[in-house]
C-alpha positions as CSV (number, residue, x, y, z in Angstrom):
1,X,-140.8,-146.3,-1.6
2,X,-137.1,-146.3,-1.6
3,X,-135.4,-148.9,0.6
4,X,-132.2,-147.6,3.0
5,X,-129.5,-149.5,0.6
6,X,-131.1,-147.3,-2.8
7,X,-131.2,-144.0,-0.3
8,X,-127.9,-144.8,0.8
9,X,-126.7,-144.7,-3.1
10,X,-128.7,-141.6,-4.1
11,X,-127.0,-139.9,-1.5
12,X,-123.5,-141.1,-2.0
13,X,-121.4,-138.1,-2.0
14,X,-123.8,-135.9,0.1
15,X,-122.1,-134.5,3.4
16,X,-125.0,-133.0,5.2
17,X,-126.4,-134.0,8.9
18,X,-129.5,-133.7,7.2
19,X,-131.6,-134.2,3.9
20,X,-134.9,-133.0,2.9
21,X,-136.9,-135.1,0.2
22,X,-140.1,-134.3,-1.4
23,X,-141.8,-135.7,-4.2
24,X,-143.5,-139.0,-2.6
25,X,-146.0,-136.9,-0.9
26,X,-145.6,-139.3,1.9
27,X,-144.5,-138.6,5.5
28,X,-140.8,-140.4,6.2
29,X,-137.9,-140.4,8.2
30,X,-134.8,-142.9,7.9
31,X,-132.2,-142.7,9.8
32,X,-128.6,-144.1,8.0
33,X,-126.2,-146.0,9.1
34,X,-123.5,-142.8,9.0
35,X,-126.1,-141.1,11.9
36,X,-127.7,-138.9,8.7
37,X,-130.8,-138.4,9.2
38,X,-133.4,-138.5,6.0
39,X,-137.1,-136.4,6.0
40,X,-139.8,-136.1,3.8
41,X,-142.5,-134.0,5.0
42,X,-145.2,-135.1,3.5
43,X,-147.3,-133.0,1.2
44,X,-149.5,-129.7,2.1
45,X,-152.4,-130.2,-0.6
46,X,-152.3,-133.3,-2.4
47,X,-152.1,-136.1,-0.1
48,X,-152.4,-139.2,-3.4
49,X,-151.6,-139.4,-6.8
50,X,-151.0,-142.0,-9.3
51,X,-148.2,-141.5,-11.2
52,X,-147.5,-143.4,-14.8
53,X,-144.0,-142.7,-15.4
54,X,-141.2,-143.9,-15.5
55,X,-143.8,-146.9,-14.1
56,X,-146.9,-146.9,-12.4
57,X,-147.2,-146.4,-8.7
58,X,-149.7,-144.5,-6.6
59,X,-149.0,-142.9,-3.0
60,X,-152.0,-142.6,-0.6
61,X,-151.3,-140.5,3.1
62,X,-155.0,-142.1,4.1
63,X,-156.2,-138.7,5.0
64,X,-157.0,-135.4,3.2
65,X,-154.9,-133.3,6.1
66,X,-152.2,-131.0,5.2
67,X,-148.6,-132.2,6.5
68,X,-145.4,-130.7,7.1
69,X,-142.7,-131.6,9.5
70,X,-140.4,-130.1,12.1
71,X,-136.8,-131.0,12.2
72,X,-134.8,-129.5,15.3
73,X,-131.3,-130.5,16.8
74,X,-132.1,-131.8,20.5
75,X,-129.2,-132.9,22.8
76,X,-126.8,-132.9,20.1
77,X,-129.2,-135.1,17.8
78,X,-131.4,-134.2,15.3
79,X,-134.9,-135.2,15.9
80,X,-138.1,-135.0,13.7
81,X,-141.7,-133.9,14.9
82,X,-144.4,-135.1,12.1
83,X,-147.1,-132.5,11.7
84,X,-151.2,-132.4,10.1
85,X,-153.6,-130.0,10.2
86,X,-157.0,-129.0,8.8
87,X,-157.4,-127.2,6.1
88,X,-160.3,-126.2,3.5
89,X,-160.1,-129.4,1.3
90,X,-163.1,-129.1,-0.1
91,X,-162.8,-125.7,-2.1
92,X,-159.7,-127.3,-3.1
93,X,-161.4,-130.4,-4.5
94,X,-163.9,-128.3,-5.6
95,X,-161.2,-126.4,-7.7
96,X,-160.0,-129.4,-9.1
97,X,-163.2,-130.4,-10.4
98,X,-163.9,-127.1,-12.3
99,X,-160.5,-128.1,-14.0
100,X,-162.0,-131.4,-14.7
101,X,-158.9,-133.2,-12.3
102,X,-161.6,-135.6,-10.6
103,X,-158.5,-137.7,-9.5
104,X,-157.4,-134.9,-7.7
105,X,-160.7,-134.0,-6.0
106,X,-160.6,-137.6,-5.1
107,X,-157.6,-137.2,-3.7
108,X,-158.1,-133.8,-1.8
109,X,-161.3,-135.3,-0.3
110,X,-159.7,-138.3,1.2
111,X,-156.1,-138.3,0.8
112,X,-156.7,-142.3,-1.1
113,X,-156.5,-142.4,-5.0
């Protein structure tokens, strides 16, 4: 997970109140030091992976729920409402199996690698 001084760097350059991330599949809001305001949602259907390249790290949400996030501008300030619901996981996991992605059924099932 990127620490505020490498999100700081990525993002030199960037003039926007707001930034939307992805990729992580992990749920996060930072808040800079310039007031911007930094969200990742989180990830809809798969909640873990493992990933090899460029070097190996996994991500785990802990849970197989969907997640998505609301951001809104309250009072002058934006603000961030984190968001998971229930969804059919298991035809999903099921899918993944048929396709032979066991780590992904994993995954689906309980949102751990």
């Amino acid at each position: 997970m990127a620490t505020t001084s490498e999100v700081e760097g990525r993002l030199s350059g960037v003039d926007a109140a707001v930034v939307l991330c992805g990729h992580t599949h992990l749920a996060r809001e930072m808040r800079l030091a310039d007031g911007r305001l930094v969200v990742n949602p989180g990830s809809v259907g798969l909640p873990a992976y493992e990933e090899a390249q460029p070097h190996l790290r996994r991500n785990e949400a802990g849970s197989p729920h969907a997640r998505y996030a609301i951001v809104e501008k309250q009072s002058g300030c934006w603000r961030t409402q984190f968001l998971s619901i229930a969804y059919d996981w298991e035809n999903e996991a099921l899918l993944a199996e048929s396709r032979e992605r066991f780590d992904w059924a994993r995954a689906l099932r309980t949102g751990c690698g």
